[in-house]
N, C-alpha and C positions, 0 to 999 in steps of 0.2 A: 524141381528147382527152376524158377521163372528165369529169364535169360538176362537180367541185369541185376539182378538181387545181388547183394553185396553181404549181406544178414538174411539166414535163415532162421527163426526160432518156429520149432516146431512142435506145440504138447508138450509143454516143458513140467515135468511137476519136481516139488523139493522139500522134502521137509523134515526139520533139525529136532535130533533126538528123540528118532523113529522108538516107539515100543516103550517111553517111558512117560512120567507122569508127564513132565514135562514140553510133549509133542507140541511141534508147530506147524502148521503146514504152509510156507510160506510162498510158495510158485504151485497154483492150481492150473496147469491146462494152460500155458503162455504161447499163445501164438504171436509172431509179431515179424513181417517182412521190410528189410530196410533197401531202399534199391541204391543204386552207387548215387553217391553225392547228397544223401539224403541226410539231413540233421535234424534230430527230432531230440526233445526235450520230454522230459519224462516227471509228472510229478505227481503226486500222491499222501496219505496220511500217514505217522507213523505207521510199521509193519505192513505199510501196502506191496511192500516185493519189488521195488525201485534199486537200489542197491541190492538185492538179492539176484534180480535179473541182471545186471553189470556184470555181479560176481561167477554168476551161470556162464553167461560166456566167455569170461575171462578164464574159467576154470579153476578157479578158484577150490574148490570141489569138484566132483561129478553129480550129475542132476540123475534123480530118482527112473528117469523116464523123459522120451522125445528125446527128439535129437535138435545138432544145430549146425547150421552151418554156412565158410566164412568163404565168400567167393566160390560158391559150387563144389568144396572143397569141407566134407563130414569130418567136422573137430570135435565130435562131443565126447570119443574116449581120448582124445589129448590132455597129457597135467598142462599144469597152467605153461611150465618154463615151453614146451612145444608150441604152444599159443601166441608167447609171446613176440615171434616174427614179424605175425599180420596184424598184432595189436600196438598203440601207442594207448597208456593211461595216466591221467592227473588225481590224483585222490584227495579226501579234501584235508587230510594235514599235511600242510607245506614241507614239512622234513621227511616225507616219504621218499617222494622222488628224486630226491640228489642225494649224492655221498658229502658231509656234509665238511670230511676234513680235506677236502679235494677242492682243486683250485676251478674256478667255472671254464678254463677251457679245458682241462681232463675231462670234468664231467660231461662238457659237448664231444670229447673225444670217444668217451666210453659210449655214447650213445651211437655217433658215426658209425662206432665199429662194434657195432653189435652184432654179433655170429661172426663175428672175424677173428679168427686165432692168435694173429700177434696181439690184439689188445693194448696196450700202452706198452709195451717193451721196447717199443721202438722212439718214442718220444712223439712230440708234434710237430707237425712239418710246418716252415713258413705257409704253404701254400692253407694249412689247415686254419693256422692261425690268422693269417687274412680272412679267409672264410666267416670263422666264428665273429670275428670281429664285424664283418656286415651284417648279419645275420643278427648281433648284439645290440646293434644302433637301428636297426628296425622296431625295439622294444622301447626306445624311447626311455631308459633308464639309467642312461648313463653307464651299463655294464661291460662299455665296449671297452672302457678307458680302466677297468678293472679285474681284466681278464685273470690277473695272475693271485685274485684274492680267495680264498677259500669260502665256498659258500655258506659253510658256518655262519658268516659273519654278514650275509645280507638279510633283508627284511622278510617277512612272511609272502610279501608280494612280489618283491623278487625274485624271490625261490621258485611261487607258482609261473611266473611268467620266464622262466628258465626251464621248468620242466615240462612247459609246456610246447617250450620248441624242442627241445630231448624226447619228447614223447612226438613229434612230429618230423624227426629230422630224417626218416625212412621213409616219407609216406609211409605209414600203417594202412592197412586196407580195412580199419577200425580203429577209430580215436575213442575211448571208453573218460567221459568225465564226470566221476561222482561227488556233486559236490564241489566243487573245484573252489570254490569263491565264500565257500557258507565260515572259514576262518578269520576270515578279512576283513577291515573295515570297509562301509559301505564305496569308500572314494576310489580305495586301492581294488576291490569287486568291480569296479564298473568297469573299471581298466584292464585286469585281466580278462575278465567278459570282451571288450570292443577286440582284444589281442583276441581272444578266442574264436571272433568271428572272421577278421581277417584273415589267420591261419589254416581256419576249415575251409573258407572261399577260395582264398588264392592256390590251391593244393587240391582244390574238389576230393578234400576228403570226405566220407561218410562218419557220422559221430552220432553218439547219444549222448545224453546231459541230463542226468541229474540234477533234480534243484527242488528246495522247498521255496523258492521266492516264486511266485506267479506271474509279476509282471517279467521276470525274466522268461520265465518259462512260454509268455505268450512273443517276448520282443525277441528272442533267440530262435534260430533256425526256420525251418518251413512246413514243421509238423511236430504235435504236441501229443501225447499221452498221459494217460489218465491213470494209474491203479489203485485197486481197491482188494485188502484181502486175498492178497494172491494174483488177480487177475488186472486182467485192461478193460477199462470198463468205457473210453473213451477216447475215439482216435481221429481227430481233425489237421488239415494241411490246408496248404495256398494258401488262396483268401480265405476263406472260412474265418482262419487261424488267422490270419491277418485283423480280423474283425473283432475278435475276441475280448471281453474286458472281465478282468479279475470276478467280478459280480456273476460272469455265467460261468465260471469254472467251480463257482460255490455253490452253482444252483443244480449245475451236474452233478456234483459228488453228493449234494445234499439228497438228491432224486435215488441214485443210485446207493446210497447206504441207509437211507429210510431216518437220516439223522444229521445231527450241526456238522461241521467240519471238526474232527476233533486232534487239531494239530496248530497249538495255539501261534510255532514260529512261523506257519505257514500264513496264518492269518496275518499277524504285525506285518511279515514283510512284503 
């Protein structure tokens, strides 16, 4: 375990409906070190093992083989709910992450007091509800002045941009976003996107980011990934990645699967 790695994935292999017609092998051999503060973006063709690798260490399942692990700290026999202490995640349907007949400051409550035993029995304290409320008008949506409405009833983009501080309000010592912005329209995406950067910067959290857009996946974070068929087939940071334009991301994959890109949302966006 290297001394600042925050993410270890080590020979991860996985694959769904082992022993029948059906076999996939969808994580071959995933190696992949994240060091603290690191946010890399992650993208790929349909079935490239992008969201299968998210779900690897979220726990989602148990992984076939290798191990992983979170802060120097071997979680790979962890169920997911043991996971989810060191993790914060945004997934890409908006109605995942809130409860949805609960009012948005419960839901920042229930999040606050995560592994806490009282849990809402006790109500919300002024001091909480001040709280929430700057925390609210940092989003820029007006939800500060709407604390007491049930999330049901905001927008797709609100929801994301509500759970995305719910999924941040512990520091997680892993922000896992799959997809996060692929429901949205393009205006309301941009917006959770600039929230999503400021949230990982200001907090020096470490994150990975799914995404089928390209241009996000090279203008997001400080290091990009590639998978192909199970594996990582290309792994650039800093400038490199700084440098990059949609055109060699296509030349890479094209190189490495011996063929087009075959991921048509990938291409439009």
């Amino acid at each position: 375990m290297s001394m600042n790695a925050m993410l270890e994935i080590n020979h991860i292999y996985k694959t769904f409906n082992k022993g029948t017609i059906n076999e996939k092998p969808a994580l071959c051999g995933v190696d992949l070190t994240l060091n603290d503060g690191d946010f890399v973006t992650i993208i790929g063709g349909n079935g490239a093992g992008k969201s299968t690798t998210l779900n690897a260490v979220a726990g989602v399942w148990p992984v076939d083989d290798g191990s992983i692990y979170i802060d120097g700290k071997n979680i790979t026999g962890y169920p997911e709910y043991k996971r989810a202490e060191f993790l914060g995640r945004v997934f890409q349907d908006p109605m995942t992450g809130t409860a949805a007949t609960m009012e948005i400051q419960e839901n920042l409550a229930l999040a606050a007091r995560r592994g806490d035993r009282r849990r809402l029995a006790w109500g919300i304290t002024k001091a909480e509800r001040e709280k929430y409320h700057e925390m609210l008008k940092v989003l820029d949506l007006g939800l500060e002045n709407r604390m007491s409405t049930r999330v049901g009833l905001l927008s797709g983009g609100q929801r994301q941009a509500l759970t995305l501080l719910m999924a941040t309000l512990k520091k997680p010592k892993l922000l896992l976003l799959d997809e996060h912005t692929a429901a949205l329209d393009p205006k309301t995406a941009a917006k959770v996107l600039d929230l999503t950067n400021s949230i990982v910067t200001e907090n020096h959290l470490t994150a990975m980011m799914v995404t089928h857009n390209m241009k996000d996946a090279i203008r997001m974070g400080n290091r990009l990934i590639m998978m192909h068929e199970g594996r990582i087939i290309y792994d650039v940071a800093g400038e490199e990645k700084a440098r990059l334009h949609v055109s060699d991301l296509l030349e890479k994959f094209e190189q490495a699967s011996g063929g087009e890109f075959a991921n048509d949302r990938m291409m439009l966006s």
